[in-house]
C-alpha positions, -999 to 999 in steps of 0.1 A, spaced: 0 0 0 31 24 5 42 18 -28 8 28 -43 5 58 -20 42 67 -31 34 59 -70 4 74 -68 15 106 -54 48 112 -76 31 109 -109 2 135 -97 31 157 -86 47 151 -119 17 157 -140 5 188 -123 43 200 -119 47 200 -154 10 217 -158 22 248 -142 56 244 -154 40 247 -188 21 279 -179 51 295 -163 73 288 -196 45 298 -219 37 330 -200 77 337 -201 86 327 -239 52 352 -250 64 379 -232 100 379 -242 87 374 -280 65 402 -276 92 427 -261 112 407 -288 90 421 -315 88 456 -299 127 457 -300 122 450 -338 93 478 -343 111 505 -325 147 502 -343 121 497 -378 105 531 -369 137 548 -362 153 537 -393 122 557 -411 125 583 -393 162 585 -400 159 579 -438 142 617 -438 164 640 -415 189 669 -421 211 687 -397 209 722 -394 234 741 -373 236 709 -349 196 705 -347 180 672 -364 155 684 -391 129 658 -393 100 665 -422 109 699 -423 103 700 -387 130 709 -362 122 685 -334 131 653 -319 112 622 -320 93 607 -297 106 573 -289 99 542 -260 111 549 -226 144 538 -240 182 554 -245 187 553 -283 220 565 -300 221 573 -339 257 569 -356 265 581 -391 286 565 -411 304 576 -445 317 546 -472 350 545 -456 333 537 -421 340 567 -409 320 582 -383 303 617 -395 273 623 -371 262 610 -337 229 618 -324 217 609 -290 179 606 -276 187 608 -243 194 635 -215 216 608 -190 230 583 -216 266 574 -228 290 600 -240 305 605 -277 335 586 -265 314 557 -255 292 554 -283 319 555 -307 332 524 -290 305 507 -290 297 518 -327 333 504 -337 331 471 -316 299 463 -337 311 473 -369 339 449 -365 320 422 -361 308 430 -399 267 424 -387 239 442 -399 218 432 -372 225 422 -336 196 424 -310 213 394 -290 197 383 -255 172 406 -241 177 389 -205 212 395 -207 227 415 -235 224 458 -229 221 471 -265 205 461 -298 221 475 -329 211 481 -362 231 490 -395 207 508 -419 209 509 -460 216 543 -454 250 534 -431 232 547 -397 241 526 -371 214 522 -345 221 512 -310 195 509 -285 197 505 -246 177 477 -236 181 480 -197 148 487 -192 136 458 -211 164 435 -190 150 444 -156 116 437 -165 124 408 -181 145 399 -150 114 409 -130 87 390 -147 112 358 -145 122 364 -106 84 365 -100 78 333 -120 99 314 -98 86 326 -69 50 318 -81 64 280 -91 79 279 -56 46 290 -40 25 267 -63 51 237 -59 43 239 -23 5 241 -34 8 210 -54 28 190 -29 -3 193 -3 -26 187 -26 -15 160 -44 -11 145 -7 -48 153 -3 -58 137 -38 -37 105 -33 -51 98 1 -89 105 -15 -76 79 -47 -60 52 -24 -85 53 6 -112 32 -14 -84 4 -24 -67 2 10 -100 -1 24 -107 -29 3 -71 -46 11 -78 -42 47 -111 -56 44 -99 -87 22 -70 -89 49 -93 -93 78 -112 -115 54 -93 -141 56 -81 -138 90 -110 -140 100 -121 -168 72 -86 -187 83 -101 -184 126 -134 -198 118 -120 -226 96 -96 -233 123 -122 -245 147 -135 -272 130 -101 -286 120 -88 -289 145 -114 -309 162 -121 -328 131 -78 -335 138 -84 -345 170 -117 -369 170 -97 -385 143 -68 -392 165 -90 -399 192 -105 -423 168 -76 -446 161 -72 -454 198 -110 -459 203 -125 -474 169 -157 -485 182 -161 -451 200 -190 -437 172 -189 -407 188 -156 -394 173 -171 -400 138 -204 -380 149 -178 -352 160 -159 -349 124 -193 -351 104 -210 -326 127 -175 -304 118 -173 -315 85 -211 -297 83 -202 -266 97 -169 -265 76 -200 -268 48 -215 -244 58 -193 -217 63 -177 -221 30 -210 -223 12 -218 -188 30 -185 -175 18 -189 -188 -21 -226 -166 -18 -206 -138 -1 -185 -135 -31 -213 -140 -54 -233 -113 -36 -201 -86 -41 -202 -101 -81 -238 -91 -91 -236 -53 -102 -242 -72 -138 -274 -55 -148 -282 -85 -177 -302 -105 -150 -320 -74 -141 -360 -71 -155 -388 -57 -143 -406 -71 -117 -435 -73 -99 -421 -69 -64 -454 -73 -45 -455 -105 -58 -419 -123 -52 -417 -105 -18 -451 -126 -11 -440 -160 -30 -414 -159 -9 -428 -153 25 -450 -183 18 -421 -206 16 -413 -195 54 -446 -202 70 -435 -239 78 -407 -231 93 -419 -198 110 -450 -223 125 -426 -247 137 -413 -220 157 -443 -211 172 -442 -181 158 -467 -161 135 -462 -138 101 -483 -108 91 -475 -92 53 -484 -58 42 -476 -58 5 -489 -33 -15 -502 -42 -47 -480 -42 -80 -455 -26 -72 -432 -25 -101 -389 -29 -98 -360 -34 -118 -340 -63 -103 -325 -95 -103 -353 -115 -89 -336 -144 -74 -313 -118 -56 -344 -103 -42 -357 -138 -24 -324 -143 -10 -324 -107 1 -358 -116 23 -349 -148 31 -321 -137 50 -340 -111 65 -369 -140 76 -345 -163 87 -325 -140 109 -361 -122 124 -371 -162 129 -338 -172 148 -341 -136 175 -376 -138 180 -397 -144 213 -416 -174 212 -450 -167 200 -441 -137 187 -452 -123 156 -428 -110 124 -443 -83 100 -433 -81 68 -439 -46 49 -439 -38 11 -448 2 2 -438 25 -17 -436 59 -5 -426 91 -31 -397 77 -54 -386 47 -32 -396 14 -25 -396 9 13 -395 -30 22 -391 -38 61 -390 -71 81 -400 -61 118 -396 -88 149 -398 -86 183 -366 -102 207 -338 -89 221 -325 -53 205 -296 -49 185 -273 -29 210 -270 2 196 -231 4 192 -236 -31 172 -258 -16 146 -236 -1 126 -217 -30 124 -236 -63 119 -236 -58 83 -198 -63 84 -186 -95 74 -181 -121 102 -197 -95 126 -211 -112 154 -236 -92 187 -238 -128 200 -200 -150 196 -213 -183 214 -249 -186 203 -244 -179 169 -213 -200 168 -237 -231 181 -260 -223 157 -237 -225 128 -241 -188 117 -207 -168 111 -226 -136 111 -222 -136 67 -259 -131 61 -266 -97 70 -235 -91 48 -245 -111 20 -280 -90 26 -263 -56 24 -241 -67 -7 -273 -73 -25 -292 -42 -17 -263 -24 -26 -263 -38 -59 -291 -27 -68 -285 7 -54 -305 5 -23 -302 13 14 -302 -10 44 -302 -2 82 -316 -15 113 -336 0 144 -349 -11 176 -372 4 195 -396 -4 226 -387 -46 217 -385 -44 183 -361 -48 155 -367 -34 121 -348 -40 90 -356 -13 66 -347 -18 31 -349 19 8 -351 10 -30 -350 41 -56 -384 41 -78 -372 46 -117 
């Protein structure tokens, strides 16, 4: 179960780590494209605006117009060159920039590398140049861009971080909610057959030791009435267990048909009036006509038999068990009511458990390994119903709740 819990966990770790890492990146790439692209745009739009000047008495005359252009909030340094690669003009958008002598080096670093277009790494690299047809050199400051870059990065880590943590509690919440279910059930099968392996355990060995008994006393008949009598209840038990694992087999819904309910639930009490006679006992039904279910029938009279034979074996002598069939709104309400000893009330919860027990040593004589109510609630389940059990003033109640379609 560790090693599901583990496996279970990593890969929703993985999956939504990735998720976010996805998010993160994509977020990232589009924003450094789109400065990217504003990069391009701006030293475009100064190229135009350079392929129309003329210098007046130190003043750049743009369209006639003796002004400066409006740029980004960026530094942006305009270098002239004649064929020779001499420099002939600087012009500088900026109040706080670089001076001549460090624009001409930069402007003679890039011209020696013999490019015509550099914008290089906007996370890292300052300036973005551009050589023009024209032989103006145009070299931009990109600081601005690199600390929001930087900024926009720095804050995407700490959002991972943040959401990392996030993702490590709940993917501790989701893979207890995933794995509860199956460890339940591997608990369950686990006390299964401890419990399966105890009862089994009782009978062999006293089948073992009647027939050791029985090789020093041959004649003694009563060793061989010890192993049948064993040999019964080993019978027993394990035919209880094959229709427990039938009963937790039957969500198949190809045996399911309509029904008339009203009339299996009263074929079937018929077939306990012998036995509920011999008991001195007596039976009272309350069926309401035709009412009409979707079910697996046989599943239904095994359902009721339980219930009849487990009201017959905890009632008072001369006592009477009521049978009820109604329906009421959208459900189908079917109760078997007896009167004996209650329930206790911390046992109810329980006694549709498998091997559950109120009563270890009477129930243990009378060959009953507490599988029926189990084998009951199996059944109801199946066929998406409700099963619980009350007792009030002498009285226990099994109430069956069946939805109406």
């Amino acid at each position: 179960m560790k090693k599901l819990k583990n496996k279970t966990f990593t890969i929703l770790l993985i999956i939504l780590t990735i998720f976010i890492l996805s998010l993160l990146i994509i977020f990232n790439v589009e924003l450094y494209q789109r400065e990217l692209n504003d990069v391009k745009d701006n030293l475009r739009e100064i190229e135009n605006i350079h392929n129309n000047y003329y210098i007046v008495n130190d003043n750049v005359i743009i369209g006639g117009n003796n002004m400066k252009p409006i740029f980004i909030n960026a530094n942006v340094y305009v270098i002239s060159f004649d064929k020779l690669n001499n420099i002939t003009n600087i012009i500088s958008y900026t109040d706080n920039g670089l001076n001549n002598a460090e624009i001409i080096q930069l402007a003679l670093n890039f011209i020696s590398t013999n490019k015509k277009y550099d914008i290089g790494n906007l996370y890292t690299d300052r300036y973005a140049y551009y050589l023009t047809n024209r032989n103006n050199l145009i070299i931009m400051d990109n600081t601005l861009i690199n600390n929001k870059l930087g900024d926009y990065f720095r804050m995407s880590l700490l959002i991972f971080i943040l959401l990392e943590i996030i993702i490590i509690y709940i993917s501790s919440r989701i893979t207890k909610w995933l794995t509860k279910p199956v460890i339940e059930s591997f608990s369950k099968q686990k006390q299964f057959i401890v419990d399966a392996s105890h009862e089994l355990k009782t009978p062999l060995a006293i089948m073992t030791a009647s027939a050791e008994s029985l090789e020093l006393e041959p004649k003694e008949k009563k060793w061989l009435n010890n192993i049948k009598s064993e040999a019964e209840r080993m019978n027993k038990l394990v035919t209880d267990l094959l229709d427990l694992a039938k009963s937790e087999n039957i969500d198949n819904k190809r045996n399911y048909s309509i029904n008339n309910l009203s009339k299996i639930i009263e074929k079937t009490t018929l077939t306990f009036e012998s036995l509920i006679y011999e008991n001195k006992l007596t039976m009272e039904n309350n069926i309401e006509d035709n009412i009409m279910f979707n079910c697996n029938s046989d599943k239904i009279r095994e359902l009721l038999g339980i219930l009849l034979d487990n009201a017959i074996k905890h009632s008072l002598e001369e006592s009477k068990i009521t049978v009820n069939l109604y329906s009421e709104k959208n459900n189908i309400i079917l109760e078997v009511k007896n009167r004996g000893e209650s329930i206790p009330k911390e046992d109810q919860g329980k006694i549709f458990d498998r091997f559950y027990r109120v009563d270890e040593s009477r129930n243990r004589n009378d060959n009953r390994y507490g599988l029926g109510l189990a084998i009951a609630k199996n059944i109801v389940t199946s066929h998406n119903g409700k099963i619980s059990v009350s007792c009030k003033n002498g009285y226990t109640t099994f109430k069956v709740i069946f939805k109406q379609v």
